[in-house]
C-alpha positions as CSV (number, residue, x, y, z in Angstrom):
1,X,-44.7,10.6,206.5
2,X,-46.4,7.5,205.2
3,X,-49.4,7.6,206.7
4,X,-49.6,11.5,206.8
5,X,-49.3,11.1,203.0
6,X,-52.1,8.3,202.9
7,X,-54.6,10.6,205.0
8,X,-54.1,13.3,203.3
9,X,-54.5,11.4,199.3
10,X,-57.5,9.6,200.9
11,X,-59.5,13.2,202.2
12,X,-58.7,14.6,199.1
13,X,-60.3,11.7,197.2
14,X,-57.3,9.6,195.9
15,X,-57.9,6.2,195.5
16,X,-54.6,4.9,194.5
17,X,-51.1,5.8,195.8
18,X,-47.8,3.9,194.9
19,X,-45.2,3.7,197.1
20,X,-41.6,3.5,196.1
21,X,-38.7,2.0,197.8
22,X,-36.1,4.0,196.6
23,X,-33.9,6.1,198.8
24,X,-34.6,9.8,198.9
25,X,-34.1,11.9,197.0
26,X,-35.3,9.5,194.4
27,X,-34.4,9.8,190.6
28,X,-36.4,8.8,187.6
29,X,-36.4,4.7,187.9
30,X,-35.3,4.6,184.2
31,X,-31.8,6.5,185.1
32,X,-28.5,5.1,186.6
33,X,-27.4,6.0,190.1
34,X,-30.6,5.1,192.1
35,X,-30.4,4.0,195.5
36,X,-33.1,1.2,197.3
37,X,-33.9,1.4,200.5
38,X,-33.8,-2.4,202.4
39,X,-37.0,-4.3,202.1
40,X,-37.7,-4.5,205.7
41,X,-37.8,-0.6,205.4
42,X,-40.2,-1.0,202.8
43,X,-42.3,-3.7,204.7
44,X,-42.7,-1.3,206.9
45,X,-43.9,1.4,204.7
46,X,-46.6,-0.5,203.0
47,X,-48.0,-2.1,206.5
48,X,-48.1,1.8,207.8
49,X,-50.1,2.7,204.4
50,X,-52.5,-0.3,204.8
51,X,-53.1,1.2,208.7
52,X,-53.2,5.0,207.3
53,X,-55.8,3.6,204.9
54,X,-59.8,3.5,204.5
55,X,-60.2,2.4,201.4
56,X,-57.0,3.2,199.6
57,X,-55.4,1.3,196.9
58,X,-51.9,1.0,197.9
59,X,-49.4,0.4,194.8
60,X,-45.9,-1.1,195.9
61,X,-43.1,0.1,193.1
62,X,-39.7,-1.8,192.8
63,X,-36.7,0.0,191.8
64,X,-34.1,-2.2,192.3
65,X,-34.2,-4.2,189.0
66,X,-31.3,-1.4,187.6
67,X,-29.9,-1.4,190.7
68,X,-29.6,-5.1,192.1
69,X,-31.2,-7.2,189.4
70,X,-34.3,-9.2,187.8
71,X,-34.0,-11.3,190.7
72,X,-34.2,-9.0,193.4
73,X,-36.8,-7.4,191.9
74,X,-39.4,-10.4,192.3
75,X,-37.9,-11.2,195.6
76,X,-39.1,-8.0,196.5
77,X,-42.7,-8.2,194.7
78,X,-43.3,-11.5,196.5
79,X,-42.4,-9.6,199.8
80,X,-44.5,-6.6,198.8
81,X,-47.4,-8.9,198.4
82,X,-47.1,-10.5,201.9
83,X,-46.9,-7.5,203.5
84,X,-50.1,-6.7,201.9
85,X,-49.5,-4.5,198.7
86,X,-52.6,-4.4,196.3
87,X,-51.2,-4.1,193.5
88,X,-47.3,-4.3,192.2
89,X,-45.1,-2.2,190.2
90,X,-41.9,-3.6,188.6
91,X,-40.2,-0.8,187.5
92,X,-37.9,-0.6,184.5
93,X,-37.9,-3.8,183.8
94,X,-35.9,-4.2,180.5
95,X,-37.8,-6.7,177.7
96,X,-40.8,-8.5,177.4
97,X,-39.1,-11.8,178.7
98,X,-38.5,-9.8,181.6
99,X,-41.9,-8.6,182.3
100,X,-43.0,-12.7,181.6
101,X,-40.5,-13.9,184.1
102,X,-41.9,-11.6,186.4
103,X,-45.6,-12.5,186.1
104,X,-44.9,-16.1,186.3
105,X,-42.8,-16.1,189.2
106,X,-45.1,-13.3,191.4
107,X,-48.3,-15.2,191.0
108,X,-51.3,-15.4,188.8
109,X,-53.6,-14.1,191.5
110,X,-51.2,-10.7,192.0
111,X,-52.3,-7.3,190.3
112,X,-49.2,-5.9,188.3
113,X,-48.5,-2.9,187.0
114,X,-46.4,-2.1,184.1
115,X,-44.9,1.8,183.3
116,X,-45.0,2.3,179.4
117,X,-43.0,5.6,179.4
118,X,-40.2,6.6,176.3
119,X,-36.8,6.8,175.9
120,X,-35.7,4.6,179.3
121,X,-35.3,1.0,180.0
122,X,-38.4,-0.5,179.0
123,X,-39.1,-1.3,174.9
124,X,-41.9,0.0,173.7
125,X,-45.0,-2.4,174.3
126,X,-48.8,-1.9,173.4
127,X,-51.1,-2.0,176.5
128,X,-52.4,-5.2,174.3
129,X,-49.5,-6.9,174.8
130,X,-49.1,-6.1,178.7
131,X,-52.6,-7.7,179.2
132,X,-51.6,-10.8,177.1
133,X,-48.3,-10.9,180.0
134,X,-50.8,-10.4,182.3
135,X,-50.6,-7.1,183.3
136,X,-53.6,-5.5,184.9
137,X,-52.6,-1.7,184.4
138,X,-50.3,-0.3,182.4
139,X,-49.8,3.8,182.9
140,X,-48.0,6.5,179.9
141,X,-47.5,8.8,182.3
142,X,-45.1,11.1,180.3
143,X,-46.6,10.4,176.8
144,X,-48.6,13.4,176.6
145,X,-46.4,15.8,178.2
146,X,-43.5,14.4,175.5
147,X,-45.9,15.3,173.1
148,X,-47.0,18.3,174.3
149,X,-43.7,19.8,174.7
150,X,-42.0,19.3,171.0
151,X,-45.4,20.8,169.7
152,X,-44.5,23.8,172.0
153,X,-41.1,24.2,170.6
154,X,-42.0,23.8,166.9
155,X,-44.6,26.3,167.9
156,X,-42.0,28.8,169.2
157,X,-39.4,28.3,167.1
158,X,-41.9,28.8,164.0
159,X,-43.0,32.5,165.6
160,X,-39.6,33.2,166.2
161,X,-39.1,32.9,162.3
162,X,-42.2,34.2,160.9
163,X,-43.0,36.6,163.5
164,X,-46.4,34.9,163.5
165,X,-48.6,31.7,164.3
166,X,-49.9,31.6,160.7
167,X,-48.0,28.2,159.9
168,X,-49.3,26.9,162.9
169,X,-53.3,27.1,162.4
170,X,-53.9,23.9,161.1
171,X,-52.0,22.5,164.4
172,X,-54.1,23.9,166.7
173,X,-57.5,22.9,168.2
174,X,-59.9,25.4,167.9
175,X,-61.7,27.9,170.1
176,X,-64.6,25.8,169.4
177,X,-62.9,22.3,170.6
178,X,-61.5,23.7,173.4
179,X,-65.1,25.1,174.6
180,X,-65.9,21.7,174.0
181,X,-64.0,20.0,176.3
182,X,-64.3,22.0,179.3
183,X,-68.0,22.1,178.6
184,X,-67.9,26.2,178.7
185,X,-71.1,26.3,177.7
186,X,-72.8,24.7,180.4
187,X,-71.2,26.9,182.9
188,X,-72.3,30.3,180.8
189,X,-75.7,29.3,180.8
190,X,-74.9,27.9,184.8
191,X,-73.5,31.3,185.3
192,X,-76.4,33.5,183.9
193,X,-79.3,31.3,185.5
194,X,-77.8,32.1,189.1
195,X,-77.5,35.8,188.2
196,X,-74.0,37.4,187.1
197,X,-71.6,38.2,189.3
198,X,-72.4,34.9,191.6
């Protein structure tokens, strides 16, 4: 499955994949009742991604920090990295000292990657202070979707009340910005040079 997954990422022009060793089905890495599979599984896993691979960045994530502790965790890491990991991802790790501890003890020469998401394990930190920790990447890979969503329920629960999205103008981005964005223009004028209906 590994190295289907890696082929397949890769053709489709991926450059990065992470790898989890968690037992399937897996569970948010912030939640209680995660599993870990044993690290010699997930040896194997990262040496079959690194042979699936051309030129794929292969991220190693650790979920065992909630599951078997801090220790475990950079046991792991320091494993991941022999086995040939570019880059590693301590999951839900739980302060700053944490994150620290594990820097120091993984290596100065190891890329790390931190996961800034809300309302789990990990306080909130600026991407400012993760590169002061040393932290080469840091990802807010909910953030938006957070966002996105209590703007869609204020939204509907305001035309539920007023019957109407007057309130909400001010809220919105504009026909204008959104043309803007996904460069609309361009592709009228594309779509009229090469004749309509092309």
């Amino acid at each position: 499955n590994v190295y289907r997954a890696v082929k397949v990422l890769e053709k489709a022009g991926a450059t990065a994949i992470h790898i989890e060793d968690q037992v399937m089905p897996k569970k948010c890495g912030h939640l209680q009742g995660k599993e870990v599979i044993s690290t010699k599984e997930m040896i194997a896993k990262i040496k079959t991604a690194l042979t699936a691979r051309k030129e794929l960045m292969i991220i190693a994530r650790i979920d065992s920090r909630g599951v078997m502790g801090l220790r475990d965790a950079i046991e792991r890491g320091k494993a991941y990295v022999d086995a040939g990991a570019d880059v590693i991802f301590p999951e839900a790790l739980e302060s700053k000292e944490e994150f620290l501890q594990f820097r120091k003890e993984i290596g100065s020469d190891v890329k790390l990657m931190a996961n800034m998401t809300e309302f789990g394990k990990t306080p909130l930190i600026t991407a400012e202070e993760f590169k002061s920790m040393g932290y080469n990447v840091v990802i807010f890979p909910v953030t938006a979707f957070r966002v996105a969503a209590k703007a869609m329920e204020e939204a509907y629960n305001a035309i539920a009340k007023d019957g109407s999205q007057r309130s909400l103008m001010g809220k919105m981005m504009t026909r204008r910005e959104q043309y803007d964005v996904i460069n609309y223009d361009f592709y009228e004028d594309l779509n009229s040079s090469m004749g309509k209906g092309l």
